[in-house]
N, C-alpha and C positions, 0 to 999 in steps of 0.2 A: 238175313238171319244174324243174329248176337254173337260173337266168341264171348266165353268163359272163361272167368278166372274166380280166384277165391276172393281176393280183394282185392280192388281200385282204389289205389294210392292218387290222389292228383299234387303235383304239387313235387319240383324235382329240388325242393332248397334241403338244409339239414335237416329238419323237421320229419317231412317224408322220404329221405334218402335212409334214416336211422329207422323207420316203421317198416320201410320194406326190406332192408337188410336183415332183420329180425326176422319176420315172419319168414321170407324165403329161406333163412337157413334152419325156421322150425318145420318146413316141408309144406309149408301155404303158397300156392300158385298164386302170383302176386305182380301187377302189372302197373308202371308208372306209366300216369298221363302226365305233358307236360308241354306249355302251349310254346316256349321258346325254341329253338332248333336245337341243335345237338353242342357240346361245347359248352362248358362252364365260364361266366364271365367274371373275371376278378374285382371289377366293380362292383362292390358291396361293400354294405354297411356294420355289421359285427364284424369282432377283430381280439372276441377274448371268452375263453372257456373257464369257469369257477371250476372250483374243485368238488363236486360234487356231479358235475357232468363229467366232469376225467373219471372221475369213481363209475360212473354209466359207461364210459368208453372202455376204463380197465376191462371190465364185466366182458366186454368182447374181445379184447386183446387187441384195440387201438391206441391207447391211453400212450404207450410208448412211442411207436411212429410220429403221432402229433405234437409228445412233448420236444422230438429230436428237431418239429420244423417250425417250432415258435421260441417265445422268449419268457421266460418265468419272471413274475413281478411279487414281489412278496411285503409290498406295501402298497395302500391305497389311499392316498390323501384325497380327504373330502372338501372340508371348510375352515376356514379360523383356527386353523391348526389341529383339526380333527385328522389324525392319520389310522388306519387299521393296519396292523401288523400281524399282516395272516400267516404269518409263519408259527403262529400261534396254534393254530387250526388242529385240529385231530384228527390226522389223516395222511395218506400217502402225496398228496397233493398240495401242502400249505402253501399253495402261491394262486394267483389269477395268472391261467398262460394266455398270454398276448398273442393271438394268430390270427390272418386274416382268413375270412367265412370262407374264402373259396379254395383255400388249404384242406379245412374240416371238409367242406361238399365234396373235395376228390377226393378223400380216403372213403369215405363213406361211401359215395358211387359205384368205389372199383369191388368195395365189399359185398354190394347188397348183387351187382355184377357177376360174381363170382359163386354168390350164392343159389343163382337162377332166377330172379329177378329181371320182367319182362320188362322193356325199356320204349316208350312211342312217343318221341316229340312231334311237334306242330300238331299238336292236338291238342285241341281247346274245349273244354267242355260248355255246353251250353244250355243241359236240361238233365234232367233226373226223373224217375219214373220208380215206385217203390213200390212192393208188395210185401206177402207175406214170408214170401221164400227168397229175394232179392232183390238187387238195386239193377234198372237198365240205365245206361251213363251213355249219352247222346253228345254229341260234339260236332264242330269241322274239323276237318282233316282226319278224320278216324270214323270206321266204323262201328255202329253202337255195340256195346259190351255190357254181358251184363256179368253181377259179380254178389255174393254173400253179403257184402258189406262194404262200405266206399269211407273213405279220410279222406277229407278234406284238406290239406297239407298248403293251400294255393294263395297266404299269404292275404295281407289287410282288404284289399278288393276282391275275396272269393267267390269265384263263382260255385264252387257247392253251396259255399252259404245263403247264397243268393237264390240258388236253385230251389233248395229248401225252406224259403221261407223267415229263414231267424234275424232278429233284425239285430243288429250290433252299436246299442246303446251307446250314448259317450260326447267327449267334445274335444276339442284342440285343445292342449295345454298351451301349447309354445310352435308361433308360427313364424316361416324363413329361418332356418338351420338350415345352415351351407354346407356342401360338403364336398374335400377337393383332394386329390390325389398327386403332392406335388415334391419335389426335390429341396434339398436343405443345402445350405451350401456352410452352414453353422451348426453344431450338434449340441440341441436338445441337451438340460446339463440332467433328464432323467429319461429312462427309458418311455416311460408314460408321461407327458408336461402336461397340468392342467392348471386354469386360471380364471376366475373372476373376480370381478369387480362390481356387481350390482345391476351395470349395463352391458354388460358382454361378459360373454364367455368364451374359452379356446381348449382344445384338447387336441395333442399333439402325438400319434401314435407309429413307431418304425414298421411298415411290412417285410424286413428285413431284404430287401431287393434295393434299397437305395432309394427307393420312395418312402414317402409318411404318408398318414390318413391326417387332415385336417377335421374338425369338428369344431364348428363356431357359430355365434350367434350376436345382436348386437340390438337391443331395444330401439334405437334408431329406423332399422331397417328391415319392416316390417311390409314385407310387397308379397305378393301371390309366390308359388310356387316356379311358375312360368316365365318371371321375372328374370331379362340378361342378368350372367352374375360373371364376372369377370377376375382377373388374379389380383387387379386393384382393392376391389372389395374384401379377398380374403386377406389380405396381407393386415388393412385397417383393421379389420376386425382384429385378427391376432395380435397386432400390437398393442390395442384398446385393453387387450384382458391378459396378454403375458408381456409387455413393455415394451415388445421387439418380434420380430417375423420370420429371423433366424435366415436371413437371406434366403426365402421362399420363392422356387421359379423351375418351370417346364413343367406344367400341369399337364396330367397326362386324362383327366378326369376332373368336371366342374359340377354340381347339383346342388338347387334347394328342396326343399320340402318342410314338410310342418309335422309335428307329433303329436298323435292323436292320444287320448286316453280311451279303449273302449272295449266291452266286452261283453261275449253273447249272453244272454240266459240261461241258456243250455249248453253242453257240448256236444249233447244228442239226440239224432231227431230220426228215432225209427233203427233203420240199418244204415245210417250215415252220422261219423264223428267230425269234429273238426277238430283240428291241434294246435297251435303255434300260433302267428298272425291270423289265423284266418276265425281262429275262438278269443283272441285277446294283444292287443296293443297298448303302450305304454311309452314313456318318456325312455331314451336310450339312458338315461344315469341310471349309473352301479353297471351298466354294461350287461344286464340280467335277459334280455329278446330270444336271441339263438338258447341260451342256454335253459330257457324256458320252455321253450318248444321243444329240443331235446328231451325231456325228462318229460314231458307229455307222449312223448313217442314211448319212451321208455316206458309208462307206463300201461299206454293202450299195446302194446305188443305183444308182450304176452296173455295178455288177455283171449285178445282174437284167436291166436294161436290156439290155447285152452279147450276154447269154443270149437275151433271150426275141426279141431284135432280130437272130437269127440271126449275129452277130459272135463269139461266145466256146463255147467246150464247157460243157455244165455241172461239169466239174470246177473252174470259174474261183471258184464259188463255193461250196467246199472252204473258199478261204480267207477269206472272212470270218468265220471263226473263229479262223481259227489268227491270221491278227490282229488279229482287238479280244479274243479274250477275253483277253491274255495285259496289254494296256490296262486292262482292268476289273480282274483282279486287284491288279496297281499300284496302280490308283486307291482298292478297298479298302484294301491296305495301309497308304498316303498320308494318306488321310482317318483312317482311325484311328489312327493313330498323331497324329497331329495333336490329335484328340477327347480321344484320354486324356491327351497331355500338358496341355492345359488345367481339365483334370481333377483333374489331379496334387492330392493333399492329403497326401501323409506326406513327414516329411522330406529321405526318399533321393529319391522321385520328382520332388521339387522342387527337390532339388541336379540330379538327371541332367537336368531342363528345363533349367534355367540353366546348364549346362553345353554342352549343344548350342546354345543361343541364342549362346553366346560364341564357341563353335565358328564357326557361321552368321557372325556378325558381321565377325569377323578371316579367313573363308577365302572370298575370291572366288570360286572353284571350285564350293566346295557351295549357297552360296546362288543362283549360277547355275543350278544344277543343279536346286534346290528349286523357283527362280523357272518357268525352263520346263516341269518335270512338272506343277505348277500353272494353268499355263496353255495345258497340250497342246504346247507348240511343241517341245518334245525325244522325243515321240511318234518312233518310228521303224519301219515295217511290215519293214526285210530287215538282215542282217547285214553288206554290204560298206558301204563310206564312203560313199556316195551311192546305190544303190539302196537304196530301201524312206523312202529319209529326205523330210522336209517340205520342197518345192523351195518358196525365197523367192522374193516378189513381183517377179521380174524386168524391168527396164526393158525395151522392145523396141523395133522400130522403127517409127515412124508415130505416137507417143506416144500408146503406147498402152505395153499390162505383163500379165504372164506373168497374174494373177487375171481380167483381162477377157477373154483371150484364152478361158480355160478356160469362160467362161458359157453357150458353147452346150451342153456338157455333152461337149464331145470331149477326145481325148486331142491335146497340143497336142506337135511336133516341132521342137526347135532346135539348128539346124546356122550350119555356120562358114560354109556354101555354099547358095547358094538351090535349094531343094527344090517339086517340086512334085508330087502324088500324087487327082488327079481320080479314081482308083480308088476311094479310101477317103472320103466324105465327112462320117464320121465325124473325120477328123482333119485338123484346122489346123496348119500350117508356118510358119515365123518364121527369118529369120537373127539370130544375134544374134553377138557378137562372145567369148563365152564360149570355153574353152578344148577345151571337150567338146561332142560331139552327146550331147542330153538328150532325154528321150521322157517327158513329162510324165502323168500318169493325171488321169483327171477329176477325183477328190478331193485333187489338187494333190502326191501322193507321186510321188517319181519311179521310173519302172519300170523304165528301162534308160540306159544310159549308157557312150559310147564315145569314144576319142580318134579320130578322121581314121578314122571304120568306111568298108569297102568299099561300095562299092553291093551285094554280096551279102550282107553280114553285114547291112547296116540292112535290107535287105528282109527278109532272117530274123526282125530284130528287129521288124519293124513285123505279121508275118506272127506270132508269137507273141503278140505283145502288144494288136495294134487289130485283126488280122483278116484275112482276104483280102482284096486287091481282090473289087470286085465290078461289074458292066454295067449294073447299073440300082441307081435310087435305092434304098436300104432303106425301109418303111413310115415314119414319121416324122414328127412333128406340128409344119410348116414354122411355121406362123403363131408358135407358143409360140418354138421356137426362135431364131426372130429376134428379137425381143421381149429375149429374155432377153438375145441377144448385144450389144440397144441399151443396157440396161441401166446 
C-alpha cells in the first residue's frame, strides 16, 4: 500500500528546500524525497544570492540570518571595463550576497524542518504513475507514495523529468570548467576577483572559512569531464586569466564539468512541475542558477497551497508556466550571452564586446536594464504597468512594511480606506496612503490594482484572486504560521 501526502517534493537542494518550507508552513502535508544520505555537502557550486531572492527570503524572515553569514558585494565588474554598481538598486538589498549554496540549503532545511516537513533520504525515484486524482512516486529505498502533486526539484539529470517524459532541449555552451575548493596564501585585492583574456577565464570567490571557490576555464583544455585535473592545472589556468595564482594550495575539493544551455518545453506535465535545474540550465555568468530556482519555488508555492487549501481552481496553476518559463528562457539568453562575450577571442568579437561595454557605460537606460535582469528585480509576471510587476517593499502603518506583512504567506490588501474582511483569513489588509488599491500575491507580484474600486468591483477582485469568503477556518498549520509572521 501507498503512504500519502499532499505533495512530493524530490530534490533536497534550495530549489525544493524553499517549495517545501512554503507549503508546510501553509498546512500542506509535504514529503522530501532525496536520493543522497542525510547531511548537506558543502561542495557546491552557487555561492551568491541577487537581491531579489533576499526580497523572497525577507517574505519569510531569512533574509537577515543569511545576510549575517555572507559578504555583501555591491559591484560587479563584467568586461572592458563594464562595472554595475548595484547599490544603485531600489531596494532593501542593493548588493549581490556572496554565500556559499550550502549556507542557503541549511537555513532553508532547518525551516521547512521546523515547519513539519516530511524528510526521506536514500530514495531515489525511478517511475511515476498519474491519474486523475494523483501522482504514485515509486523509487529504491522507499516505499511507493502517492501525493496530489509532485516537483520535481532533482536537478540537470531528473529523474521526474525523465519519468515524465519531457525532453530537455539544448547544447553545451562551454566544456571543462574546473572547479576547486582551495586556500590562498595571497589576498584577492577584491572580494569577488574575476579575469579574462579571450583564452581563459578565472573567478576567484572567499566562503569566508579560509577557503575560496575557484572558477576557471581555459580554451586550450578542452578534455571530457572525467578528465585527472589536478592543483597544477588550476593554478595555470588562473594565472593565464588574472596574471598570478595568489599562492593557491591544500585543495580540499577538485571538479570539472561543462555547462549546458537547456530547457524544457513545459514545466508542466499533468500533476507534476519541475523547477530549478531540472526545468532549465544555463551558463553560471551573472551567478543567476540557485537564485533562479528559488524564485521558481517561490512562485509554485503558493500556488499549490491555494489549490490544495481549497481557495483557488486548479487552472491557477496553469500559470506557473506560462510565467517563469518565459524567465528562464531570458535567463538562458542573458547568461549566454554574457559567457561568450568573455569568451570572445577573434578580433571582430572583441571589437563587438568593447563596443557594448561602451554602449553600457555612457547609456543609463541599458545598464539599468542589464542591472535588474541580473538581479531579478525587472522580472515582470503581466503586461499592464503594475499588474504582474514586483511590488516594492512598502512603508506601512504600525512600522511595519509591505515584505513583513506578506510572511504569513497571504495575499496582503492596500487601500486608501480601512478595510476589513474576517471572511478571508487568508488575507491581511493595511491602509496605506498610496494612490491605488493594491492586492498584493504572496510572492510579492502584484495581482490587481485599482483607483477608488467599488465595494463590488474589489469583492470581484478579491473573489478572483484570494477566494471566497469562507465560515470556518481553512485547515492550516497555526503554530508555523505565526512564527513566521514573528519573524
Amino acid at each position: 500500500m501507498a503512504g500519502t501526502t499532499g505533495v512530493v517534493v524530490v530534490g533536497c537542494g534550495p530549489t525544493g528546500l524553499l517549495l517545501a518550507g512554503d507549503l508546510a508552513e501553509a498546512g500542506v502535508p509535504v514529503t522530501v524525497l532525496e536520493k543522497r544520505p542525510p547531511g548537506i555537502s558543502n561542495l557546491t557550486r552557487a555561492f551568491a544570492l541577487h537581491a531579489r531572492t533576499l526580497e523572497q527570503l525577507d517574505m519569510r524572515g531569512l533574509a537577515g540570518e543569511l545576510e549575517s553569514l555572507g559578504h555583501p558585494m555591491t559591484r560587479l565588474g563584467l568586461f572592458d571595463g563594464l562595472t554595475l554598481d548595484l547599490s544603485e538598486l531600489p531596494t532593501r538589498f542593493p548588493h549581490v550576497l556572496v554565500i556559499p549554496q550550502y549556507e542557503v540549503e541549511r537555513v532553508l532545511e532547518r525551516r521547512a524542518r521546523e515547519a513539519g516537513a516530511e524528510f526521506r533520504h536514500e530514495a531515489e525515484v525511478t517511475a511515476l504513475t498519474q491519474d486523475a486524482s494523483g501522482v504514485t512516486v515509486l523509487g529504491r529505498g522507499m516505499e511507493p507514495l502517492r501525493a496530489s502533486y509532485v516537483v520535481g526539484a532533482d536537478g540537470m539529470r531528473s529523474a521526474v523529468r525523465e519519468a515524465v517524459g519531457l525532453p530537455f532541449p539544448g547544447r553545451s555552451v562551454i566544456r571543462s570548467v574546473v572547479l576547486a575548493d582551495v586556500r590562498l596564501s595571497e589576498d584577492p585585492p577584491d572580494l569577488l576577483t574575476a579575469g579574462t583574456t579571450g583564452d581563459a577565464f578565472a573567478l576567484l570567490i572567499p566562503f569566508g572559512d579560509g577557503y575560496h571557490r575557484v572558477v576557471g576555464w581555459h580554451r586550450s583544455h578542452d578534455v571530457p569531464d572525467d578528465a585527472p585535473l589536478d592543483l597544477t592545472e588550476i593554478r595555470d589556468i588562473v594565472r593565464a586569466a588574472l596574471g598570478r595564482d595568489y599562492g593557491m594550495h591544500d585543495p580540499r575539493w577538485l571538479s570539472r564539468f561543462h555547462s549546458d544551455e537547456r530547457q524544457v518545453p513545459t514545466y508542466r506535465a499533468g500533476r507534476v512541475f519541475l523547477a530549478g535545474d531540472a526545468a532549465h540550465v544555463h551558463s553560471p555568468a551573472g551567478g543567476q542558477g540557485m537564485n533562479t530556482g528559488l524564485q521558481d519555488a517561490a512562485n509554485l508555492s503558493w500556488k499549490l497551497a491555494a489549490v490544495l487549501n481549497g481557495r483557488a481552481d486548479a487552472s491557477l496553476l496553469d500559470t506557473y508556466d506560462t510565467e517563469r518559463h518565459p524567465v528562464g528562457r531570458t535567463v538562458l539568453r542573458s547568461s549566454g550571452t554574457l559567457i561568450r562575450l568573455a569568451m570572445a577571442n577573434r578580433p571582430w568579437t572583441r571589437a563587438l564586446r568593447s563596443l557594448l561595454a561602451t554602449l553600457a557605460i555612457h547609456a543609463p537606460a541599458l545598464r539599468r536594464k542589464a542591472l535588474h535582469q541580473v538581479t531579478g528585480l525587472g522580472y515582470s509576471y503581466g503586461p499592464g504597468p503594475l499588474t504582474g510587476k514586483r511590488a516594492p517593499d512598502i512603508p506601512l502603518p504600525g512600522h511595519t512594511r509591505l515584505y513583513e506583512a506578506l510572511r504569513p504567506g497571504n495575499f496582503v490588501l492596500l487601500t486608501q480606506t480601512p478595510y476589513e474582511d474576517a471572511g478571508r483569513p487568508h488575507l491581511t489588509t493595511s491602509a496605506w496612503t498610496g494612490p491605488q488599491t493594491l492586492l498584493i500575491r504572496p510572492d510579492g507580484h502584484i495581482a490587481w490594482t485599482a483607483k477608488s474600486p467599488s465595494p463590488t468591483a474589489l469583492e470581484r477582485a478579491l473573489v478572483d484572486h484570494v477566494g471566497p469568503r469562507i465560515t470556518r477556518p481553512e485547515p492550516h498549520n497555526e503554530a508555523a504560521a505565526d512564527d513566521r509572521a514573528s519573524r
